[in-house]
mmJSON file of the N, C-alpha and C atoms, coordinates in Angstrom:
{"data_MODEL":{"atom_site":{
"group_PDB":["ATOM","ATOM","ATOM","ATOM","ATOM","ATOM","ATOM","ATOM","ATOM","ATOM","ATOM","ATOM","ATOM","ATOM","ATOM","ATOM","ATOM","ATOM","ATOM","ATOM","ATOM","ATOM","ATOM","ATOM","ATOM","ATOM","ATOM","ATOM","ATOM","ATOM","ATOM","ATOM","ATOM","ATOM","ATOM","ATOM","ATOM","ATOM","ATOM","ATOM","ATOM","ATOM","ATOM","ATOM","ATOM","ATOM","ATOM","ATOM","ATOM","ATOM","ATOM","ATOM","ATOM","ATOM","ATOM","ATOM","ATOM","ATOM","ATOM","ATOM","ATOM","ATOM","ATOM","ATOM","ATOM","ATOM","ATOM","ATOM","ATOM","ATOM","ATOM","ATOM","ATOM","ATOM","ATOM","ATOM","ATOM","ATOM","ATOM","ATOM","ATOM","ATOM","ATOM","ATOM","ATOM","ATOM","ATOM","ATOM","ATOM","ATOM","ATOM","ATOM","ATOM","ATOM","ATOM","ATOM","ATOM","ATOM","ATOM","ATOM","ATOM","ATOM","ATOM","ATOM","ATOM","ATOM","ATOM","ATOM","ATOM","ATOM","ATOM","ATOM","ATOM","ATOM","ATOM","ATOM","ATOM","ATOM","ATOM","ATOM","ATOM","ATOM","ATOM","ATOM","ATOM","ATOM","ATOM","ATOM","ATOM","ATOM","ATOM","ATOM","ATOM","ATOM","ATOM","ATOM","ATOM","ATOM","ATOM","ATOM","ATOM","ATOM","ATOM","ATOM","ATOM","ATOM","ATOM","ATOM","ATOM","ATOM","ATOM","ATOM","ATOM","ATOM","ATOM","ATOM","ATOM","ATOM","ATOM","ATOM","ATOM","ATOM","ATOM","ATOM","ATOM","ATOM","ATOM","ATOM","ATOM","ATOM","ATOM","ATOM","ATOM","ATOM","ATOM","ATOM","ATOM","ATOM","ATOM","ATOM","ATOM","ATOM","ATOM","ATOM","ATOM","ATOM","ATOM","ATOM","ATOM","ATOM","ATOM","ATOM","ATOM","ATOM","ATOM","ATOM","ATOM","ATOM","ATOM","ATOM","ATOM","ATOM","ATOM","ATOM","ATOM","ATOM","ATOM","ATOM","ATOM","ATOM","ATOM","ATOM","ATOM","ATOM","ATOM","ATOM","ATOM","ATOM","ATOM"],
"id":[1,2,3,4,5,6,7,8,9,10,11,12,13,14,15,16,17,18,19,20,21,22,23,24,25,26,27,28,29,30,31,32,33,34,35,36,37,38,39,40,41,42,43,44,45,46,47,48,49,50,51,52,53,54,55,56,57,58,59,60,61,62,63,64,65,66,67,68,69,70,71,72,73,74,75,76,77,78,79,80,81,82,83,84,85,86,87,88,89,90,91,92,93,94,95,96,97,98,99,100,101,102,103,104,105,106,107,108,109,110,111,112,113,114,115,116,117,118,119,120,121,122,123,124,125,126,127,128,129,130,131,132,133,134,135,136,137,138,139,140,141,142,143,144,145,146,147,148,149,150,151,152,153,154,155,156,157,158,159,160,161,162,163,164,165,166,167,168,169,170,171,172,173,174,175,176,177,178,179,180,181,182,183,184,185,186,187,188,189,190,191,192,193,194,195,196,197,198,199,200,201,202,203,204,205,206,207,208,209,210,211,212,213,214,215,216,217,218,219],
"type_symbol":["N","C","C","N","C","C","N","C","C","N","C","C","N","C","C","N","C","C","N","C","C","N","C","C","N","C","C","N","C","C","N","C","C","N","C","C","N","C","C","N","C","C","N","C","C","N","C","C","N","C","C","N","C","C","N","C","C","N","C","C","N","C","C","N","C","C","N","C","C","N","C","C","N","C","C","N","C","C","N","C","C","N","C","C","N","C","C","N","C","C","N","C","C","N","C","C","N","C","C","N","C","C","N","C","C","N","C","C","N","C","C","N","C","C","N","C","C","N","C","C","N","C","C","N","C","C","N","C","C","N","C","C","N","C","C","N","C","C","N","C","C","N","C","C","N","C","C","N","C","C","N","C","C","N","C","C","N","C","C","N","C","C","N","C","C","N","C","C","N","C","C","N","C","C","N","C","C","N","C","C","N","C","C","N","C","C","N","C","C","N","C","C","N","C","C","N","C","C","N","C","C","N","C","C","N","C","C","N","C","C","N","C","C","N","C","C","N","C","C"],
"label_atom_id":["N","CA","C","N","CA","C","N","CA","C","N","CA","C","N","CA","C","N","CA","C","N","CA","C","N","CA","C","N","CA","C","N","CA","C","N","CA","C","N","CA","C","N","CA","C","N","CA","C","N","CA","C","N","CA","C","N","CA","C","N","CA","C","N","CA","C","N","CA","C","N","CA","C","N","CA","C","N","CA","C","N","CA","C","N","CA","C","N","CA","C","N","CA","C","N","CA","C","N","CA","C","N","CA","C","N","CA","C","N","CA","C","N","CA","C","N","CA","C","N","CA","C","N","CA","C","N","CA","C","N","CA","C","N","CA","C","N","CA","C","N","CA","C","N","CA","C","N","CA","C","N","CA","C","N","CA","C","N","CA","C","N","CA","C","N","CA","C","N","CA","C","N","CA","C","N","CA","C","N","CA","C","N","CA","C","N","CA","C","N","CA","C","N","CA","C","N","CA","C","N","CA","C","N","CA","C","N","CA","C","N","CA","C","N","CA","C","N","CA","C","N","CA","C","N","CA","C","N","CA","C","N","CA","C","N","CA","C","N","CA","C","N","CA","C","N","CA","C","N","CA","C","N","CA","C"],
"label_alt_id":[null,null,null,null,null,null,null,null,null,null,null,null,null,null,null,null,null,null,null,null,null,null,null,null,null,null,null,null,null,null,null,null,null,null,null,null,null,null,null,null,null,null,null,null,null,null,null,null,null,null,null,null,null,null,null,null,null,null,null,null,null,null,null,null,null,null,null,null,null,null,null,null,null,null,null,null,null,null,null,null,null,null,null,null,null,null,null,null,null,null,null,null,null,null,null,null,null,null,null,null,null,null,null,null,null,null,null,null,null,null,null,null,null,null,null,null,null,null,null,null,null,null,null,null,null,null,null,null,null,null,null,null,null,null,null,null,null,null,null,null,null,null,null,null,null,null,null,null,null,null,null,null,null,null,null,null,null,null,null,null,null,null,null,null,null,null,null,null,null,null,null,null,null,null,null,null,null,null,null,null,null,null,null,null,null,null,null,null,null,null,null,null,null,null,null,null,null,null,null,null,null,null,null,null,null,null,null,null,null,null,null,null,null,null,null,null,null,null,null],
"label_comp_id":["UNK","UNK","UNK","UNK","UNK","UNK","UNK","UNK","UNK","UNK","UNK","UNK","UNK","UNK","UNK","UNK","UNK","UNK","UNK","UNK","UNK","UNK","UNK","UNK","UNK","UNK","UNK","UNK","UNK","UNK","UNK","UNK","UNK","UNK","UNK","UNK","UNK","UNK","UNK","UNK","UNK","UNK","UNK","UNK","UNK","UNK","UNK","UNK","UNK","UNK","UNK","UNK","UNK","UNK","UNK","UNK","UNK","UNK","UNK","UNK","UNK","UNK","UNK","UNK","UNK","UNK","UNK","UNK","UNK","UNK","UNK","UNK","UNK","UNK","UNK","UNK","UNK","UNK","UNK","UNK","UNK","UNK","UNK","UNK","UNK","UNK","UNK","UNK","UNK","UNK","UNK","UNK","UNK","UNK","UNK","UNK","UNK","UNK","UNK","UNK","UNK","UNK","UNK","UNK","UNK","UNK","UNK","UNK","UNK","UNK","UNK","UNK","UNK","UNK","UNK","UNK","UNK","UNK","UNK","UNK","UNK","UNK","UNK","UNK","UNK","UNK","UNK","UNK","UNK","UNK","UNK","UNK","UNK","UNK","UNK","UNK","UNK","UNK","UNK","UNK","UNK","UNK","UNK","UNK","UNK","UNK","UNK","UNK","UNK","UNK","UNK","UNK","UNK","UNK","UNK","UNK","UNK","UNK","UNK","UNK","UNK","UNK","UNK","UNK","UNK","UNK","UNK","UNK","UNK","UNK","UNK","UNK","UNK","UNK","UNK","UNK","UNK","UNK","UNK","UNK","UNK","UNK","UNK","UNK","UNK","UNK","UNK","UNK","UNK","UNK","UNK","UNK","UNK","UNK","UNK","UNK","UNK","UNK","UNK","UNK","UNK","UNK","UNK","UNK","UNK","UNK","UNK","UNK","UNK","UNK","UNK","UNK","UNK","UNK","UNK","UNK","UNK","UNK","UNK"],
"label_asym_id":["A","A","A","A","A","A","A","A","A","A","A","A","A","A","A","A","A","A","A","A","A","A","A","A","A","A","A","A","A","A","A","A","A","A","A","A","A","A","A","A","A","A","A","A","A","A","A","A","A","A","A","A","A","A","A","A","A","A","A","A","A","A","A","A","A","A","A","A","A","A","A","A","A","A","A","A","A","A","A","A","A","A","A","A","A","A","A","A","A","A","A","A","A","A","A","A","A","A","A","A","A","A","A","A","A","A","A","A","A","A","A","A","A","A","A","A","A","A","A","A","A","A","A","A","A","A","A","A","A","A","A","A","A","A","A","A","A","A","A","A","A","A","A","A","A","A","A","A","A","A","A","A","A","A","A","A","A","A","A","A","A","A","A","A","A","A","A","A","A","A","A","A","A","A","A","A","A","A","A","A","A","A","A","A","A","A","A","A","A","A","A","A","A","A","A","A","A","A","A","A","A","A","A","A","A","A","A","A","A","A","A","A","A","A","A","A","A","A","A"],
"label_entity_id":["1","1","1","1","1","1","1","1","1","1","1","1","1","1","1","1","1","1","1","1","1","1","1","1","1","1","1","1","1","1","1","1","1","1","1","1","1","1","1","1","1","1","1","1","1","1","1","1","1","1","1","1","1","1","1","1","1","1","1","1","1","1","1","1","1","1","1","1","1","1","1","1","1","1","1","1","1","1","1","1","1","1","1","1","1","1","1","1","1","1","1","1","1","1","1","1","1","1","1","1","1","1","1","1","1","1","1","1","1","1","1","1","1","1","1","1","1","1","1","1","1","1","1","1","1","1","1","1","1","1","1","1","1","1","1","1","1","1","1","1","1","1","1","1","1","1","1","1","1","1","1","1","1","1","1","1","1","1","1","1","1","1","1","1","1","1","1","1","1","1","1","1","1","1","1","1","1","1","1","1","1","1","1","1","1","1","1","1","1","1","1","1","1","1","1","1","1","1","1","1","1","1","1","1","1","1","1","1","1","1","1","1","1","1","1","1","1","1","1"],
"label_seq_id":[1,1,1,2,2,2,3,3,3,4,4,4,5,5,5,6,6,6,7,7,7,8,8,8,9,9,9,10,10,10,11,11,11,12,12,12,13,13,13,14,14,14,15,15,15,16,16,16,17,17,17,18,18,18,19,19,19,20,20,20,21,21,21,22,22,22,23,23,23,24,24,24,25,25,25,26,26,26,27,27,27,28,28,28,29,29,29,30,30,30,31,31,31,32,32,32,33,33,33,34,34,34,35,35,35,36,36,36,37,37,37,38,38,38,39,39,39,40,40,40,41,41,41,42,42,42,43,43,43,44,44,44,45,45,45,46,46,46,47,47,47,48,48,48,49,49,49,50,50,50,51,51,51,52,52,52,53,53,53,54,54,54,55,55,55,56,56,56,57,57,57,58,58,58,59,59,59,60,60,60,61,61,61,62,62,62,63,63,63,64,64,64,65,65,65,66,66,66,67,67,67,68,68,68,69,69,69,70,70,70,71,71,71,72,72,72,73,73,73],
"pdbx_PDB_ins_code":[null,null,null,null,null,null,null,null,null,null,null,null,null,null,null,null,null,null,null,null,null,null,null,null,null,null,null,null,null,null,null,null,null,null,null,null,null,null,null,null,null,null,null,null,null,null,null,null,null,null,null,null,null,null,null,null,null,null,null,null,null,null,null,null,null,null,null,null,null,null,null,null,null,null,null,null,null,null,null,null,null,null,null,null,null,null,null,null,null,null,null,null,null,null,null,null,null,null,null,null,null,null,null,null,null,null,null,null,null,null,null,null,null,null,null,null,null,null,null,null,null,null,null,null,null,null,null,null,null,null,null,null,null,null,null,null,null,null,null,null,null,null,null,null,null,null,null,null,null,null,null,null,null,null,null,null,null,null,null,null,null,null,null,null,null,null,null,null,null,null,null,null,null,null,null,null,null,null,null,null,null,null,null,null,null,null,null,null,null,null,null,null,null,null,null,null,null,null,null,null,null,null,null,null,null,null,null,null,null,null,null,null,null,null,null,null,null,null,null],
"Cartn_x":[88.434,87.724,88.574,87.826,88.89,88.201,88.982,88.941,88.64,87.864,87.862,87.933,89.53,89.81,88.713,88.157,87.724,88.031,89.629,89.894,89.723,90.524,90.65,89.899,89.31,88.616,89.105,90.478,91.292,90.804,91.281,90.651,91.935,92.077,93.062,92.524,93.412,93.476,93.181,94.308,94.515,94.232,93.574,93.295,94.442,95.837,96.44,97.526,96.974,97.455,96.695,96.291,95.332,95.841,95.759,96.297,95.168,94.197,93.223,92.852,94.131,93.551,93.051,92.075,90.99,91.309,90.724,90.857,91.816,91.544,92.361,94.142,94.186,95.795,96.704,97.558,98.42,99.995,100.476,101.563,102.447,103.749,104.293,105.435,105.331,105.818,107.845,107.934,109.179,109.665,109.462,110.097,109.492,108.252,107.532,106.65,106.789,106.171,104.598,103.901,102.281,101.611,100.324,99.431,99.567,100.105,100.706,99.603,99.218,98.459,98.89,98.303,99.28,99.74,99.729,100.671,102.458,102.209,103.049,104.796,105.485,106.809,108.041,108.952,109.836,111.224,112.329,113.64,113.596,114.074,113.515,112.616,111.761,111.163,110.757,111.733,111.777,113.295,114.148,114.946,114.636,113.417,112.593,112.244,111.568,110.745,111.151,110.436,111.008,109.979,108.76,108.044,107.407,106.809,106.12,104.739,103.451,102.43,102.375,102.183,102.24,100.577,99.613,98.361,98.434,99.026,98.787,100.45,101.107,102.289,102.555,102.689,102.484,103.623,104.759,105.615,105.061,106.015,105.416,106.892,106.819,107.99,107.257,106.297,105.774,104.549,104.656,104.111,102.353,101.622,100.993,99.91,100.676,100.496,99.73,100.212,99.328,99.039,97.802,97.199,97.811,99.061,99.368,101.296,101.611,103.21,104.084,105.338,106.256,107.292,108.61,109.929,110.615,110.895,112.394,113.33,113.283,114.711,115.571],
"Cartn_y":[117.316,116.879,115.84,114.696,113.973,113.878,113.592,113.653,111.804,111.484,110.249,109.996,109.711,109.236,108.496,109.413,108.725,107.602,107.602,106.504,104.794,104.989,103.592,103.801,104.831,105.077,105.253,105.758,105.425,107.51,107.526,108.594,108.5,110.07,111.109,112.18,112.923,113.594,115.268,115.225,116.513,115.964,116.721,116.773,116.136,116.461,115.963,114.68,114.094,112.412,111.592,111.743,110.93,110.431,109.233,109.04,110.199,110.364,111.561,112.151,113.305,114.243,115.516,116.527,117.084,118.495,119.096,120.192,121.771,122.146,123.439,123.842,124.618,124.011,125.406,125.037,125.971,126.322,126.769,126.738,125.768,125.504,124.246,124.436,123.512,123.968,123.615,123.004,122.445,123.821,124.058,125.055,126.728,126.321,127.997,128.346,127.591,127.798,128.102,129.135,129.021,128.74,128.591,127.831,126.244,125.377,124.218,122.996,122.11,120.88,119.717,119.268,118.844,117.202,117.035,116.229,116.621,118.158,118.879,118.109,118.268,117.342,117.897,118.873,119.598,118.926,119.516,118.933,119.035,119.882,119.424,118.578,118.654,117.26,116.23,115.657,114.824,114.231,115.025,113.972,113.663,114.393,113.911,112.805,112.189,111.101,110.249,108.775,107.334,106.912,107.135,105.76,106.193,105.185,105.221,103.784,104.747,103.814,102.557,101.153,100.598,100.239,100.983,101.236,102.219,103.264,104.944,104.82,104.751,105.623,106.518,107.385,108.366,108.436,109.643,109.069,109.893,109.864,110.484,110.696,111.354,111.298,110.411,110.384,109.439,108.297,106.799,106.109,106.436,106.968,107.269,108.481,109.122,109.482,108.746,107.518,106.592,105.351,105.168,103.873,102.597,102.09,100.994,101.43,101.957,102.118,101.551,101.542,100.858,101.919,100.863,102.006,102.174,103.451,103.505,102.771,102.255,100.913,101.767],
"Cartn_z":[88.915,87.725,87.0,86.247,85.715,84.236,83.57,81.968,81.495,80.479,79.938,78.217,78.009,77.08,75.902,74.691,73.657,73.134,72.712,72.038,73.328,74.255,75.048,76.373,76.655,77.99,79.443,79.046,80.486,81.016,82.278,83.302,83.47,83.681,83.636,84.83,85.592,86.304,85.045,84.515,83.442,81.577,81.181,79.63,78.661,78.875,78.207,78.422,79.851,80.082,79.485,77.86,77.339,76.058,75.326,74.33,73.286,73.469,72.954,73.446,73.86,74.465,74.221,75.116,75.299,75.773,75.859,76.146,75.488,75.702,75.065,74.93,73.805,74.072,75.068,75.473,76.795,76.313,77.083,77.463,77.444,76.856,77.225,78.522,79.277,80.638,80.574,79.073,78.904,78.277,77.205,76.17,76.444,77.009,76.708,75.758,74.396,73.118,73.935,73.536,73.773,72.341,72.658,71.937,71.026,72.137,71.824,72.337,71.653,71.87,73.334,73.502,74.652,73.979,73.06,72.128,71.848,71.512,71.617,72.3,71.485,72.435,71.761,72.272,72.337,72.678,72.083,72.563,73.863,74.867,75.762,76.811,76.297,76.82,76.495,74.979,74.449,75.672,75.478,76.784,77.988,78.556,79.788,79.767,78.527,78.457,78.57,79.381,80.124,79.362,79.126,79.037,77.45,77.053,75.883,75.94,75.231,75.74,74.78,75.236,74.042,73.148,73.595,73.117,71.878,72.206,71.653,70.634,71.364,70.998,71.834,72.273,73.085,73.817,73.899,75.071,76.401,77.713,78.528,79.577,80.706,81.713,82.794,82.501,84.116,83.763,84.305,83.66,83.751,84.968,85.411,83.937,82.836,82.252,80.992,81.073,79.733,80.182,79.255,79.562,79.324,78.361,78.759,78.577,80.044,80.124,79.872,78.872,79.066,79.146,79.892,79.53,78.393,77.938,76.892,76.933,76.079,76.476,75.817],
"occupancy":[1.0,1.0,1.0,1.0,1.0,1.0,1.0,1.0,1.0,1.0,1.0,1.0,1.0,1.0,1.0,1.0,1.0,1.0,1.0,1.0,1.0,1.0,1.0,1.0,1.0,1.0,1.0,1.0,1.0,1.0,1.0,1.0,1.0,1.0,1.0,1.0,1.0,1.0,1.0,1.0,1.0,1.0,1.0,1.0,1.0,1.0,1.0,1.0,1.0,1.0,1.0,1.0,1.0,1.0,1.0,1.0,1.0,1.0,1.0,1.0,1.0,1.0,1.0,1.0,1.0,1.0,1.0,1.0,1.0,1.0,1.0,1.0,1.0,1.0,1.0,1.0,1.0,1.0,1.0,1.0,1.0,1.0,1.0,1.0,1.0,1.0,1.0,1.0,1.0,1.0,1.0,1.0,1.0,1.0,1.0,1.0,1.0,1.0,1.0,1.0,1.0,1.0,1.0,1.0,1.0,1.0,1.0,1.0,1.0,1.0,1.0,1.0,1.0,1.0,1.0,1.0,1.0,1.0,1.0,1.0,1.0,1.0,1.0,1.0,1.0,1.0,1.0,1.0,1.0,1.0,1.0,1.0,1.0,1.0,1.0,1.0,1.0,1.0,1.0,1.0,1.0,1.0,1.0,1.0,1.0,1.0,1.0,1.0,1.0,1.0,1.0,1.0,1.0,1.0,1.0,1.0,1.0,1.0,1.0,1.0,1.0,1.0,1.0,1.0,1.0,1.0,1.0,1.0,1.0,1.0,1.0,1.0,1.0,1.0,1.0,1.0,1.0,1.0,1.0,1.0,1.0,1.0,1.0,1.0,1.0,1.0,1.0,1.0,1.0,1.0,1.0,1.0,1.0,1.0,1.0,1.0,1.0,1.0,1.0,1.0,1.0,1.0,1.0,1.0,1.0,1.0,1.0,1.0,1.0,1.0,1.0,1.0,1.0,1.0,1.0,1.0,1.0,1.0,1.0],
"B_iso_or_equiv":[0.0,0.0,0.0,0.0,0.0,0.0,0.0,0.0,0.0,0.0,0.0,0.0,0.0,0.0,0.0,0.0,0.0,0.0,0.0,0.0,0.0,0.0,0.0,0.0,0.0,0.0,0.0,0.0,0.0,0.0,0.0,0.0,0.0,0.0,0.0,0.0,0.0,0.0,0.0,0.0,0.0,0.0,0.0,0.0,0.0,0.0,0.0,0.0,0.0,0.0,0.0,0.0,0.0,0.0,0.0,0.0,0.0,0.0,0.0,0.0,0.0,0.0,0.0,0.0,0.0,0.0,0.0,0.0,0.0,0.0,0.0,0.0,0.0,0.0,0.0,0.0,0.0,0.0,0.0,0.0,0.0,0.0,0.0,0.0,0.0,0.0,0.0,0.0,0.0,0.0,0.0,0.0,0.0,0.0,0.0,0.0,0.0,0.0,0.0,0.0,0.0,0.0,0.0,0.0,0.0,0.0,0.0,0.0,0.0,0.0,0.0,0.0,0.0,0.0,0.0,0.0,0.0,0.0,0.0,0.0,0.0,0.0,0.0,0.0,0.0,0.0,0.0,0.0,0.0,0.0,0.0,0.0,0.0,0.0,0.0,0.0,0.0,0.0,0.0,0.0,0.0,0.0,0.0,0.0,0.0,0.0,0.0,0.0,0.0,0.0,0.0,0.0,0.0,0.0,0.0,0.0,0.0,0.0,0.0,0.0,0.0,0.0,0.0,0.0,0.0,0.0,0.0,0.0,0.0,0.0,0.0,0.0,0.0,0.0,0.0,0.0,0.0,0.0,0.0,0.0,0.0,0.0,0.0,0.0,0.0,0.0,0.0,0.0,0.0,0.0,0.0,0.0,0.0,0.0,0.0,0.0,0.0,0.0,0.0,0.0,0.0,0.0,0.0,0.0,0.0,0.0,0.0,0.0,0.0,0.0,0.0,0.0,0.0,0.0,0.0,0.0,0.0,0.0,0.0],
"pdbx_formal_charge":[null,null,null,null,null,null,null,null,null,null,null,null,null,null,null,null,null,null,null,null,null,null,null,null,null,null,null,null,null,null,null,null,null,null,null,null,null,null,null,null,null,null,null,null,null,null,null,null,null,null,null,null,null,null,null,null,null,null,null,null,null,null,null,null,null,null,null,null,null,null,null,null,null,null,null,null,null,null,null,null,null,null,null,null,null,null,null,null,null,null,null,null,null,null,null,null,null,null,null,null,null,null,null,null,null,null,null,null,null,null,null,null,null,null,null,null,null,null,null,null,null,null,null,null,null,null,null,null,null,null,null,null,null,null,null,null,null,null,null,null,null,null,null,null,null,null,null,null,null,null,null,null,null,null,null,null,null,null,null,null,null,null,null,null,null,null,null,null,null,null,null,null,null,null,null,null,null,null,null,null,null,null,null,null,null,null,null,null,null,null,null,null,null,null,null,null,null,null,null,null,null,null,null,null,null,null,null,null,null,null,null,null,null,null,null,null,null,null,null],
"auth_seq_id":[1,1,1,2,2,2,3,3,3,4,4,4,5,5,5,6,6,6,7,7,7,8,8,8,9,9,9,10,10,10,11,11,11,12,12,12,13,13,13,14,14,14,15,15,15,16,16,16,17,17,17,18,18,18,19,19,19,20,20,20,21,21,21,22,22,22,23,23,23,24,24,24,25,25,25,26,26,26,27,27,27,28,28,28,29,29,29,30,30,30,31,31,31,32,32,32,33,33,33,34,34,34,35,35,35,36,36,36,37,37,37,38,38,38,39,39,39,40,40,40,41,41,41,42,42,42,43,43,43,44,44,44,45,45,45,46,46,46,47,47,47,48,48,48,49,49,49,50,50,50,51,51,51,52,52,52,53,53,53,54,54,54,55,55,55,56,56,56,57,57,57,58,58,58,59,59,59,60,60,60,61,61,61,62,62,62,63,63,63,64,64,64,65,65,65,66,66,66,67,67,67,68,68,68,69,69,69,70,70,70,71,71,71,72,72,72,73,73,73],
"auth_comp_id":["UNK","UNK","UNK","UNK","UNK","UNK","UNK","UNK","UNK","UNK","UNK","UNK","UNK","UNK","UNK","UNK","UNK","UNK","UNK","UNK","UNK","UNK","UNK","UNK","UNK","UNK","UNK","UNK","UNK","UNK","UNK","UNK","UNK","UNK","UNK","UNK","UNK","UNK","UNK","UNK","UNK","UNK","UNK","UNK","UNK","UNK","UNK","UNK","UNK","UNK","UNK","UNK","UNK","UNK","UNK","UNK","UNK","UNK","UNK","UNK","UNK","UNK","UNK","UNK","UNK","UNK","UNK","UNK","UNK","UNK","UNK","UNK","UNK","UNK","UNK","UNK","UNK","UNK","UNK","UNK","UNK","UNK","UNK","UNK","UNK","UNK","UNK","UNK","UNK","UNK","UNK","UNK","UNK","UNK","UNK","UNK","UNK","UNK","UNK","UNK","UNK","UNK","UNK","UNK","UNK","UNK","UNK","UNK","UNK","UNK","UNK","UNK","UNK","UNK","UNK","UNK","UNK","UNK","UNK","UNK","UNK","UNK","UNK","UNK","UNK","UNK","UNK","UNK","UNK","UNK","UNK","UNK","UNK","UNK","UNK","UNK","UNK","UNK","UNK","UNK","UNK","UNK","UNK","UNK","UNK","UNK","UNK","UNK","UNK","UNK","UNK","UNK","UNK","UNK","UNK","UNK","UNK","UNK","UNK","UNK","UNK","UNK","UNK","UNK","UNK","UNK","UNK","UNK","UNK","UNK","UNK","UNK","UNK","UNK","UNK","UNK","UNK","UNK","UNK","UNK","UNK","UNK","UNK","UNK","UNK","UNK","UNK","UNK","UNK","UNK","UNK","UNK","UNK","UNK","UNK","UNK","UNK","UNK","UNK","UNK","UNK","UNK","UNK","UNK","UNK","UNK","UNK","UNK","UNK","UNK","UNK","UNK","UNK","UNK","UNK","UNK","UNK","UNK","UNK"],
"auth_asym_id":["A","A","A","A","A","A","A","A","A","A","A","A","A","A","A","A","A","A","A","A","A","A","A","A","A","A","A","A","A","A","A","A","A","A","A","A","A","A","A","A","A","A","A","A","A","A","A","A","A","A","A","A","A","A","A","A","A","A","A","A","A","A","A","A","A","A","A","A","A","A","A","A","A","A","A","A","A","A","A","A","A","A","A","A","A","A","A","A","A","A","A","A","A","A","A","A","A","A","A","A","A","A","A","A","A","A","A","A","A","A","A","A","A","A","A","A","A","A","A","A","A","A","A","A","A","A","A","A","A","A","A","A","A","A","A","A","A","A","A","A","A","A","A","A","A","A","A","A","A","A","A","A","A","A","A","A","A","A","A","A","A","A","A","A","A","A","A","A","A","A","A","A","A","A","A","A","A","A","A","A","A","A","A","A","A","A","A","A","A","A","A","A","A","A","A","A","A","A","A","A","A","A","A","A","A","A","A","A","A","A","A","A","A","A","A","A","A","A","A"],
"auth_atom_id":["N","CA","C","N","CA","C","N","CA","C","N","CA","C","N","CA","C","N","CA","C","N","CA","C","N","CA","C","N","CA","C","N","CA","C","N","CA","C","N","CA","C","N","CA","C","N","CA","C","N","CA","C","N","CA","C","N","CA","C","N","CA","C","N","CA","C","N","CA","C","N","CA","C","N","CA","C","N","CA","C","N","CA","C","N","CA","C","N","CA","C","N","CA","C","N","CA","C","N","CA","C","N","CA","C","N","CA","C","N","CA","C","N","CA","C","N","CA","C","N","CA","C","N","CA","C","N","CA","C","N","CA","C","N","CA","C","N","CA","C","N","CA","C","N","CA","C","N","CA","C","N","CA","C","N","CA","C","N","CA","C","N","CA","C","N","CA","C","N","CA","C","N","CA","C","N","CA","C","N","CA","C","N","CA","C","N","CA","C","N","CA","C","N","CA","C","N","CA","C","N","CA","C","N","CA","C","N","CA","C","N","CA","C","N","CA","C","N","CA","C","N","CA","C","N","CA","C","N","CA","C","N","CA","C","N","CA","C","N","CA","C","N","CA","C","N","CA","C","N","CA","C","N","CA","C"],
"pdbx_PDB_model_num":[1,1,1,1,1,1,1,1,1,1,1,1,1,1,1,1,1,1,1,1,1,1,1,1,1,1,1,1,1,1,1,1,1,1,1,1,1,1,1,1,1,1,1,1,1,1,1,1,1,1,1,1,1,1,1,1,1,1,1,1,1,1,1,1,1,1,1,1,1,1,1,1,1,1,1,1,1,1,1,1,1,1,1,1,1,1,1,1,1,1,1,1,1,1,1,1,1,1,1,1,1,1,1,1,1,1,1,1,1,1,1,1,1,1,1,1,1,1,1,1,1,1,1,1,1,1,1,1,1,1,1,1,1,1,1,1,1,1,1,1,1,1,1,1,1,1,1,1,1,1,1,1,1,1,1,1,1,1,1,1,1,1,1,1,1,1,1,1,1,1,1,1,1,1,1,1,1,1,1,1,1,1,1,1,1,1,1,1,1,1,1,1,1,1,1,1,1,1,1,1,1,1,1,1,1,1,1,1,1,1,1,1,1,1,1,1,1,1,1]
}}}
């Protein structure tokens, strides 16, 4: 199933590779915290992160995650 971004229309594999994302909130697979948004961004996987979208804001660990990628300089 793939998901389509409200704000810029980009298609996503999962609910929360979206600069608006969808779906219900989970588990965070970095920290553990449950009932977390998938905005959600933890010490932990705040040092994961390489890229940041330059549409959204948004950071991400993989560019594949947002619609317009750049790297962390």
């Amino acid at each position: 199933m793939s998901y389509t971004c409200k704000k810029c229309g980009a298609v996503a594999e999962e609910p929360g590779h979206l600069c608006n994302p969808c779906g219900d909130e989970e588990k965070c697979s970095f920290c553990g915290a449950s009932g977390v948004n998938p905005k959600h961004i933890c010490k932990e996987k705040l040092v994961s992160m390489k890229y940041v979208c330059g549409g959204c804001g948004r950071a991400a660990t993989e560019q594949t995650h947002l619609c317009k990628p750049q790297p962390i300089l």
